[in-house]
Every structure is written in C-alpha cells, then in structure tokens.
N, C-alpha and C positions, 0 to 999 in steps of 0.2 A: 218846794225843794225838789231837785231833778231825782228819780230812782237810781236807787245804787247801780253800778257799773256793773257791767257782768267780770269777770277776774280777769285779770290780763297776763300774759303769759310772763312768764321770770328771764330775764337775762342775766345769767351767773349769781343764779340767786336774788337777782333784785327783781323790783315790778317793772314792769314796762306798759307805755300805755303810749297811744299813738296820737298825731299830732292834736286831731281833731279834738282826743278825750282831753288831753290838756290843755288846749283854749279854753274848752268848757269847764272843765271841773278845776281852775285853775287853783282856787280857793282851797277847796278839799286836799291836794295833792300837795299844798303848803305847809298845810296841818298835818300832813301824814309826815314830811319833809320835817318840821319842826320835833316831830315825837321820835325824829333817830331815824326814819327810814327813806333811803336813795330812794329816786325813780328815775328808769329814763325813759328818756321821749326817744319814738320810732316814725319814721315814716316808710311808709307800705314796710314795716317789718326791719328796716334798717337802724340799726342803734343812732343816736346823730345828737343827743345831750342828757345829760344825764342832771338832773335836781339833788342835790345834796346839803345837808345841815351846814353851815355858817358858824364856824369856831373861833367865836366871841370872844376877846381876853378883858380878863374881868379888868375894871376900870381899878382907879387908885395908887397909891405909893403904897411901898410896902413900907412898911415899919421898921425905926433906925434898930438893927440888930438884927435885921430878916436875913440877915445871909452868913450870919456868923458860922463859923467854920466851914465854909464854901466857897473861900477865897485864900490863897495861901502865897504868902511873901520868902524868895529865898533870904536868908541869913545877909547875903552880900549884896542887895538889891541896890545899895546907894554907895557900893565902890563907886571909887573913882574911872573915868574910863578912859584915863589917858593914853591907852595905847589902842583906843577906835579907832581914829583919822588914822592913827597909820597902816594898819590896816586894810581900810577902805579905801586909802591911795597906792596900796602895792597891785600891780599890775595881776590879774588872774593869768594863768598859764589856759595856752589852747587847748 
C-alpha cells in the first residue's frame, strides 16, 4: 500500500490534489468521493475538475397511494371546453 499523502491544500473548502496524485491514488480518492467528500483535481495549482458523489435515485415504483394528497384536481376539470377553438382562432392583437 502507497504512504498516505501529505494533505493537500483546500479549494473553497474542498481537497484538492493534483493530477499526478490522482492517477495514482485514484482508488483512495473514490472512497473518499463515495463517503460525501468533493475533491478537485489541479494541475500546477489550477482547479480543472472536480470528483463528486453520484446522486443515485433509489430504484422501484412507489406504492399505489404514494402521492395521495400531492396531487390536486380543480372542481371543473372535465368542463366542457366548447369555447377553446374559438379562442385559439381569434386573431392575437400586435
């Protein structure tokens, strides 16, 4: 196993490690990446990408009734809508 890194400096709060260290440690810095924490990659000191967690959406259907009162229908939903087309063929003003 390679000896730990010496610490690498923070960009806005995050690690930063440059290119070379993440070729190499590419493994390490996945795991760290997996437990919640960004890193970015620098080269000679320039921000240029940055590793970040992967926001997974949990697989499945939800369940019939998963959205009850989360959805809400007006009163007149299934009027008639006999006066749309005409409407939508009156000429808009300039």
């Amino acid at each position: 196993m390679a000896p730990p890194a010496q610490p690498s400096p923070k960009q806005g709060g995050l690690r930063q490690v440059n290119v070379h260290e993440a070729k190499t440690q590419l493994s390490r810095l996945l795991q760290e990446v997996e437990a919640g924490q960004a890193v970015v990659i620098a080269r000679a000191g320039v921000p240029i990408a940055q590793l970040v967690p992967l926001h997974r959406i949990a697989p499945g259907v939800a369940p019939p009734g998963a959205m009850r009162g989360e959805i809400t229908m007006a009163d007149d939903f299934d009027r008639p809508l006999d006066d749309l087309f005409t409407v939508l063929q009156t000429p808009m003003a300039p």
